[in-house]
C-alpha positions in Angstrom: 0.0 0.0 0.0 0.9 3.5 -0.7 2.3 5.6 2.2 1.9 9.6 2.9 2.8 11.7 2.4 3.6 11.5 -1.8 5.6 14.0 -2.8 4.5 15.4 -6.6 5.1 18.3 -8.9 2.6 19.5 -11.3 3.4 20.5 -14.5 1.0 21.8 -17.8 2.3 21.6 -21.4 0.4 24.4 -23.0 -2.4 23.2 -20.8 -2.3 19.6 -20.9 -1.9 19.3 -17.5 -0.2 16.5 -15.3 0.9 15.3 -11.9 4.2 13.8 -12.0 5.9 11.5 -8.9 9.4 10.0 -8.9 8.1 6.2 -8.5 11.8 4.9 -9.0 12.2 3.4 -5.6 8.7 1.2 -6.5 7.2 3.2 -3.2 3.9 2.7 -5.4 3.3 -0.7 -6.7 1.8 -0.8 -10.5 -1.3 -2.1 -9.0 -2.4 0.6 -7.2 -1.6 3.0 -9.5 -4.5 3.3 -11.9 -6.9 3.7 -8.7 -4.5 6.2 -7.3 -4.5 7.7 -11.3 -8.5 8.0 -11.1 -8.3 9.6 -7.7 -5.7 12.2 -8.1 -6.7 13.4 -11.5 -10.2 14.3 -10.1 -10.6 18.3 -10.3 -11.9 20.0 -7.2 -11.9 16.9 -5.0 -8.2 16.3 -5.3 -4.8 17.6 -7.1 -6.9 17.5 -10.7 -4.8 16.3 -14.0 -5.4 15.1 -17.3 -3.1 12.4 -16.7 -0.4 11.2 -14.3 2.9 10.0 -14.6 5.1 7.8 -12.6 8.7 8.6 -13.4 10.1 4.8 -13.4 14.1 3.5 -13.9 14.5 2.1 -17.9 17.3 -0.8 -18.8 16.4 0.7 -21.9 16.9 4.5 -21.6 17.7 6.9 -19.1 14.3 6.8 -17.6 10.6 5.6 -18.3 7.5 6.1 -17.1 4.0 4.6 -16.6 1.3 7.5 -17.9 -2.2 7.0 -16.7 -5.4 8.6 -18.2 -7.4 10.8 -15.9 -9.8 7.7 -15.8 -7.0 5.3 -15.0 -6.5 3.9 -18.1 -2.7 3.1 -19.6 -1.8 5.7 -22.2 1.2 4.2 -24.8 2.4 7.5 -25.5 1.5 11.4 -24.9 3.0 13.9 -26.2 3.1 16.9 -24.0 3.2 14.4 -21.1 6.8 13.2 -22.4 7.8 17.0 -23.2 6.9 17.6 -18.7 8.8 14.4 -17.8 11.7 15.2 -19.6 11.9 18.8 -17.7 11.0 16.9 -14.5 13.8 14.7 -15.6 16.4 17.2 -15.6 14.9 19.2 -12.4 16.0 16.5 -10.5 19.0 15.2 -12.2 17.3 11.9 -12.9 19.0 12.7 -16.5 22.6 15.7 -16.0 22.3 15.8 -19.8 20.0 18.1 -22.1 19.3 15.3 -24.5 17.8 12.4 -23.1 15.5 9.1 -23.7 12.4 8.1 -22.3 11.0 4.7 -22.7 6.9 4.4 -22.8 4.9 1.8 -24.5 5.1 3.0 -28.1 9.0 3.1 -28.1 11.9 5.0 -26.9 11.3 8.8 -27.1 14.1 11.1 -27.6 13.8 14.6 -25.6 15.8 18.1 -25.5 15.9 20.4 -23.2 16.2 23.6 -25.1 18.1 26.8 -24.3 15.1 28.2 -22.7 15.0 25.2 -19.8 11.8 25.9 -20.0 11.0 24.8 -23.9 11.6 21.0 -24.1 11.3 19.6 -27.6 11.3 15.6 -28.3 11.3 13.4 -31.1 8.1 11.1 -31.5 7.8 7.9 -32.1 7.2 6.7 -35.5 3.6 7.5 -37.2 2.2 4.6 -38.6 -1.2 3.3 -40.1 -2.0 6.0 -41.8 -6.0 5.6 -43.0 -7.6 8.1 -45.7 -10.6 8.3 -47.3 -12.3 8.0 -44.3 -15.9 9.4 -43.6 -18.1 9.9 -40.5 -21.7 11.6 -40.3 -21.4 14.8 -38.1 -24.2 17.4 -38.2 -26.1 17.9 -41.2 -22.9 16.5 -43.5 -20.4 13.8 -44.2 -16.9 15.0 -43.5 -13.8 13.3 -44.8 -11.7 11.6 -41.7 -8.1 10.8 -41.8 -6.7 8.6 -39.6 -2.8 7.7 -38.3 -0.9 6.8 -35.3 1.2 9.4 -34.0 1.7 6.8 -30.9 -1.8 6.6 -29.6 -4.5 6.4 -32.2 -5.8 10.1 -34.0 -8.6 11.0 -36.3 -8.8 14.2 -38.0 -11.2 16.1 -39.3 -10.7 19.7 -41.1 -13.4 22.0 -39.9 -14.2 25.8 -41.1 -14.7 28.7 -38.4 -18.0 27.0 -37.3 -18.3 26.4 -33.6 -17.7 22.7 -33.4 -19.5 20.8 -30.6 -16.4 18.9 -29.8 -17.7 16.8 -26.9 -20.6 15.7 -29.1 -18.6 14.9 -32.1 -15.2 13.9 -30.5 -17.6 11.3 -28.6 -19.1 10.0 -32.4 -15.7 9.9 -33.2 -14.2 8.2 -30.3 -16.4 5.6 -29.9 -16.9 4.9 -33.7 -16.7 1.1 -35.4 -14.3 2.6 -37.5 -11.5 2.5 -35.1 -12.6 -0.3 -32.8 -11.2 -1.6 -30.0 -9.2 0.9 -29.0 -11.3 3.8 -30.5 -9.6 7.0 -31.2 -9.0 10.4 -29.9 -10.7 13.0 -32.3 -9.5 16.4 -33.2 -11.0 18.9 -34.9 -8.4 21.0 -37.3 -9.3 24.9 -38.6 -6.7 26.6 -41.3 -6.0 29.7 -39.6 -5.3 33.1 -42.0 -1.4 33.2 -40.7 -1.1 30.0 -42.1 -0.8 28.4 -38.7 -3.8 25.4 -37.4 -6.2 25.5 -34.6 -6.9 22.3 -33.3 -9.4 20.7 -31.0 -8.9 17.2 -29.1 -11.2 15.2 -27.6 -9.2 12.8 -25.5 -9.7 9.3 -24.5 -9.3 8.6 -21.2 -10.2 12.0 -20.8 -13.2 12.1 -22.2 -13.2 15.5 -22.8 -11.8 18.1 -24.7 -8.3 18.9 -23.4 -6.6 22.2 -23.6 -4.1 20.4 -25.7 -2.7 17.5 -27.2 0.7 16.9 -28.1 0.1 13.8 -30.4 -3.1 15.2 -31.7 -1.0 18.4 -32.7 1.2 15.9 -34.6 -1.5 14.2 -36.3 -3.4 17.5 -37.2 0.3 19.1 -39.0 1.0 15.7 -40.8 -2.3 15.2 -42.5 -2.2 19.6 -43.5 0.6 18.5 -45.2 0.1 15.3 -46.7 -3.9 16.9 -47.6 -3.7 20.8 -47.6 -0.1 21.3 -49.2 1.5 22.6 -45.9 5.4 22.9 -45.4 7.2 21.8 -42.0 7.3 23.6 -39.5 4.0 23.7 -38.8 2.5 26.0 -36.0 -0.6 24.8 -33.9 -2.8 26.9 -31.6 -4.0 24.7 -28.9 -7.6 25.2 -27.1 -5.8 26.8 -24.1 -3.7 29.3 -26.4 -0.5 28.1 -26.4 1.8 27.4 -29.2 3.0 23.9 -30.4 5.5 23.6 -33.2 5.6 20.5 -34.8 8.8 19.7 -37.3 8.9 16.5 -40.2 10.2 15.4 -43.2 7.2 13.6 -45.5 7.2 11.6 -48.3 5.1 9.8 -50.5 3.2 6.6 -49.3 2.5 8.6 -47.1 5.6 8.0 -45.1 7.0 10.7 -42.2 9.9 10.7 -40.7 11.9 12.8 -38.2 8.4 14.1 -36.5 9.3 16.4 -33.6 6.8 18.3 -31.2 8.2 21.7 -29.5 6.9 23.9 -26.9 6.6 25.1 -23.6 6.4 23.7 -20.4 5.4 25.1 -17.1 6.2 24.1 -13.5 2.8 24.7 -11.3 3.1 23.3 -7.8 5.3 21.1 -5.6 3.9 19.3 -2.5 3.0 16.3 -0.7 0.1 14.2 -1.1 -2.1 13.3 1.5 -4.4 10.6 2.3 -7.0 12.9 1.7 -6.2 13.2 -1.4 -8.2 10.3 -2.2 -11.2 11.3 -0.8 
């Protein structure tokens, strides 16, 4: 059983927001932490996160982690999470070096701490199973869907200046037979005039739209390129504001290579958990 206090830091990646706790010493057992996950995560009665992440030892990099959904489910991979990590990583001296490694479930991730400590940029993991010609009924119409795995599972779906009901259609979209079992997050992509994308993510796991989504962000620049004709880098406007640049080489097939996701991070709290915390 987990003893009190925990201590934690809490970290946002242009508001994808996360509790992180150095688990290296096994203090909390994998068992308990997807209950412990559920708890935490919850907003007003506890901490409140859209994920959390154990910081664990790697044999296969300089660290890994185990990332849990807000609902306690196992995420393979997240973006912005890995971007926090590796600056939590380096806070401590876990990793001395700017450039590091992080091993999650969809392979080894390669971060860098930029000169701004605070900027932290990493290479993702490959995209694979790439799906177009898709379609989906959402309002009145049926929109084309793209589809691709930027290491969790992504559906896009290009969108004009209308207000999109995002938990309504990132639900349809989610949930859809199209990308059963595992369903798929779903995120909603607008051209902006400056040439930059807004983009909309409705989570899994989260079950909501987030204020941002670092894989989603990926998934939204590779298919304006591969679809709309758009050159790397490509800049994304999250929900919350903030500004994610995402950096590839493409090539026909499609097939993309060398996909890295840059932006801020931001330390928000240290502390101790209590047992209250679970309340």
């Amino acid at each position: 059983m987990a003893t009190f206090p925990i201590a934690f830091e809490k970290m946002s990646g242009t508001g994808n927001d996360f509790v992180i706790i150095d688990n290296r010493t096994l203090r909390i057992p994998p068992e308990e932490q997807p209950e412990l996950a559920r708890k935490i995560c919850r907003r007003m009665f506890s901490v409140g996160a859209d994920g959390l992440i154990f910081i664990e030892d790697s044999s296969k990099a300089d660290f890994g982690w185990n990332f849990y959904n807000a609902d306690g489910s196992v995420a393979e991979m997240c973006g912005n999470g890995s971007r926090c990590a590796a600056r939590f990583a380096y806070r401590h001296k876990i990793v001395e070096k700017k450039k590091m490694k992080l091993e999650t479930l969809a392979g080894i991730v390669e971060a860098e701490i930029c000169e701004e400590e605070t900027v932290v940029r990493v290479k993702m993991t490959q995209p694979h199973d790439f799906r177009l010609g898709l379609s989906l009924q959402l309002g009145d119409e049926e929109r084309p869907v793209a589809y691709v795995n930027t290491g969790v599972p992504h559906a896009v779906i290009f969108v004009g200046e209308e207000d999109v009901p995002v938990k309504t259609w990132g639900r349809k979209v989610r949930f859809h037979q199209l990308f059963e079992p595992k369903g798929a997050n779903a995120n909603f992509v607008t051209l902006l005039p400056d040439g930059r994308l807004k983009v909309r993510t409705y989570e899994r796991g989260v079950e909501a739209e987030t204020m941002a989504c670092g894989t989603g962000a990926v998934a939204a620049a590779l298919f304006a390129a591969i679809q709309k004709g758009m050159e790397s880098p490509v800049e994304v406007v999250t929900s919350g504001g903030g500004l994610l640049t995402i950096l590839f080489d493409v090539f026909d097939g499609p097939v993309v290579e060398n996909v890295y996701l840059q932006g801020p991070t931001r330390l928000i709290c240290t502390g101790n958990l209590t047992a209250e915390a679970l309340l």
